[in-house]
ChimeraX commands (.cxc) that place a marker at each C-alpha (Angstrom):
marker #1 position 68.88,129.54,115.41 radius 0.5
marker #1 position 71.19,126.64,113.71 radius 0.5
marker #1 position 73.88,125.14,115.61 radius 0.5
marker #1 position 77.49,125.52,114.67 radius 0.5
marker #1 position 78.79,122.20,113.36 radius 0.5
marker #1 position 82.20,121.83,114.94 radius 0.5
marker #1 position 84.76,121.40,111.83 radius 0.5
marker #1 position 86.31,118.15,110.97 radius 0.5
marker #1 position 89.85,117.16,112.68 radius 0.5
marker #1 position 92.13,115.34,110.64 radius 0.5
marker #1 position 95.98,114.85,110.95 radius 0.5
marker #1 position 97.53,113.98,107.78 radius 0.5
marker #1 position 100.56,112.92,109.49 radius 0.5
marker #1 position 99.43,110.25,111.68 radius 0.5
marker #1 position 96.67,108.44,109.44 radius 0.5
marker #1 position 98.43,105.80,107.54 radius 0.5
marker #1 position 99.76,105.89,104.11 radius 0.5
marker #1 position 98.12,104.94,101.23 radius 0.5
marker #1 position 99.98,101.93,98.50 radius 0.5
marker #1 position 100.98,105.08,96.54 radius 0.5
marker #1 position 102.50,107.10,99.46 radius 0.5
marker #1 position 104.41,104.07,101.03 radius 0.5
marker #1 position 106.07,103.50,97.54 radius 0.5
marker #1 position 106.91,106.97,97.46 radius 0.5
marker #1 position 108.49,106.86,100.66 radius 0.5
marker #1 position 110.71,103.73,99.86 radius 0.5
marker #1 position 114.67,104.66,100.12 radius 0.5
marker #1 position 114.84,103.87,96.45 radius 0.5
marker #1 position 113.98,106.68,94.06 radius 0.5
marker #1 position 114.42,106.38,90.79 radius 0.5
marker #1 position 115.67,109.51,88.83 radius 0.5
marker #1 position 113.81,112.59,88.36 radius 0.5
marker #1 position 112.55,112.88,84.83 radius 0.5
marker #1 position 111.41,116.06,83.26 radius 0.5
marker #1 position 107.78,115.38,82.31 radius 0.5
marker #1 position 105.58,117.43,79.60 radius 0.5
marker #1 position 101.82,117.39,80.20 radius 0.5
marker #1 position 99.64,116.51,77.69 radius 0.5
marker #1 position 95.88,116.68,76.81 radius 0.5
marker #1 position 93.52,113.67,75.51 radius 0.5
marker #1 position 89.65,113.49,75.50 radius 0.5
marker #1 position 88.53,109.52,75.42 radius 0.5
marker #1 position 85.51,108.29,76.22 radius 0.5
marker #1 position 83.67,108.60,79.80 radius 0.5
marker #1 position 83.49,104.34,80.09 radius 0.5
marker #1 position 87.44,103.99,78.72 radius 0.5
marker #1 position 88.39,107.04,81.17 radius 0.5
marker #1 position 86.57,105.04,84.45 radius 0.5
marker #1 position 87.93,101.72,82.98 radius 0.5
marker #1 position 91.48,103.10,83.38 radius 0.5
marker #1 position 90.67,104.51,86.80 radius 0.5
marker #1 position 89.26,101.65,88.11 radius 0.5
marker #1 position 92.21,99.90,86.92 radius 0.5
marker #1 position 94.48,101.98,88.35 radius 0.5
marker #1 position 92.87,101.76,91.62 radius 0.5
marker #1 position 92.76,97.98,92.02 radius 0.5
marker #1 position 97.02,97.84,91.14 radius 0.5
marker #1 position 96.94,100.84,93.13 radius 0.5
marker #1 position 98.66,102.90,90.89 radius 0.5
marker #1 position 98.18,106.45,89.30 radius 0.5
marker #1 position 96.21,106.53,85.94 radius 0.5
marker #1 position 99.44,108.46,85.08 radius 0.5
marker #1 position 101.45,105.45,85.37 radius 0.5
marker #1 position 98.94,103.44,83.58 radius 0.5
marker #1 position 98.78,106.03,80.51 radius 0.5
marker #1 position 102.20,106.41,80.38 radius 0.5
marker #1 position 102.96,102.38,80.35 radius 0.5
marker #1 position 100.46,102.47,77.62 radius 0.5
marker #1 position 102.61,104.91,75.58 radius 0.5
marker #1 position 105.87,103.43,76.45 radius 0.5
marker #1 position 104.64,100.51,74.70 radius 0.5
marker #1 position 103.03,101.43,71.85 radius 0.5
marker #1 position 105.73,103.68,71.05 radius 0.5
marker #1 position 108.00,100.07,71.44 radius 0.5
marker #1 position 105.95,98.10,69.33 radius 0.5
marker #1 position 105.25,100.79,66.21 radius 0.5
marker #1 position 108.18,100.92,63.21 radius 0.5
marker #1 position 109.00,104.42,62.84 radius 0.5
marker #1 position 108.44,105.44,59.61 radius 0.5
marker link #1:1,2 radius 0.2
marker link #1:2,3 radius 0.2
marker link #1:3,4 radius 0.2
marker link #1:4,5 radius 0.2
marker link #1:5,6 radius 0.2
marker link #1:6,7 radius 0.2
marker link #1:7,8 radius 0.2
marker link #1:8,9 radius 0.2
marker link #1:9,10 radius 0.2
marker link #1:10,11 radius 0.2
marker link #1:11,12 radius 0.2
marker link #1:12,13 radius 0.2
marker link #1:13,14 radius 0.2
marker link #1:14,15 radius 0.2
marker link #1:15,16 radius 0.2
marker link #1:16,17 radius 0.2
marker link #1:17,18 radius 0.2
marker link #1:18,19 radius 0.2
marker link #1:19,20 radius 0.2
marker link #1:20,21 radius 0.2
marker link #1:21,22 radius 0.2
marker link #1:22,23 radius 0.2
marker link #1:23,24 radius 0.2
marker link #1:24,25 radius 0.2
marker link #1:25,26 radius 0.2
marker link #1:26,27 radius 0.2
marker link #1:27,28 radius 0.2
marker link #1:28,29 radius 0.2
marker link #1:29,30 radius 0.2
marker link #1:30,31 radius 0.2
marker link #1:31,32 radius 0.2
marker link #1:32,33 radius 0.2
marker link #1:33,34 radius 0.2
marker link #1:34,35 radius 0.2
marker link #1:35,36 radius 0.2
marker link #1:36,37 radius 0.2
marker link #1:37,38 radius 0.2
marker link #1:38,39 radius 0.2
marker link #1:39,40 radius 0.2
marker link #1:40,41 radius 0.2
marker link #1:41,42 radius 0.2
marker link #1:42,43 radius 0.2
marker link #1:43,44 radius 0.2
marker link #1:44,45 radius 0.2
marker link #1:45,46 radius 0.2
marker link #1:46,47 radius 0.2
marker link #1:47,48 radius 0.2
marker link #1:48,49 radius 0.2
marker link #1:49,50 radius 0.2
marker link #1:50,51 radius 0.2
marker link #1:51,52 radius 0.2
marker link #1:52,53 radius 0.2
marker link #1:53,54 radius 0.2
marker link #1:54,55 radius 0.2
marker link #1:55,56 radius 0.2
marker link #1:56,57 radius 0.2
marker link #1:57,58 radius 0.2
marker link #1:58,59 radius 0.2
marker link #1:59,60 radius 0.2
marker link #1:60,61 radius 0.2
marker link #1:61,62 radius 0.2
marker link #1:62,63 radius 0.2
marker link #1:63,64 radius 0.2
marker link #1:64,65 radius 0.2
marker link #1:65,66 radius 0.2
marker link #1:66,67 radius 0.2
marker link #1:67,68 radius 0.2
marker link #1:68,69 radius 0.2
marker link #1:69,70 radius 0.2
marker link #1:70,71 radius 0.2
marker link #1:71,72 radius 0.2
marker link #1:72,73 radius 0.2
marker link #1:73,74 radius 0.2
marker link #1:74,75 radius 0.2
marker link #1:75,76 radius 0.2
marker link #1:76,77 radius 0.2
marker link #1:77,78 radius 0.2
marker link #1:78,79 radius 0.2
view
């Protein structure tokens, strides 16, 4: 007969916040923005690129993308 493992304890509220959460947390919040989700397929090695990017500045790779966009959209001539 196979002993019962005793389930994992873990307090979300004491363990300490990640680069992301203490930003988020700051006093200072910018404005709420109404946000539309969209949809892109890129490559597996571009798509862990950007994550691993992300990670290391310790930002979202929805911050990243959307920095990306910002300035491309900056930088193109409408036509």
């Amino acid at each position: 007969m196979a002993t019962k493992r005793k389930p994992l304890a873990f307090d979300v509220d004491r363990s300490p916040p990640t680069p992301v959460e203490t930003v988020a947390r700051s006093p200072v919040q910018p404005q709420a923005v109404e946000r539309q989700q969209v949809g892109a397929r890129v490559p597996v090695s571009i798509y862990r690129q950007l994550k691993a990017r992300a990670a290391l500045e310790g930002v979202r790779v929805q911050d990243l993308v959307e920095a990306a966009i910002t300035q491309y959209l900056a930088a193109k001539p409408q036509s």
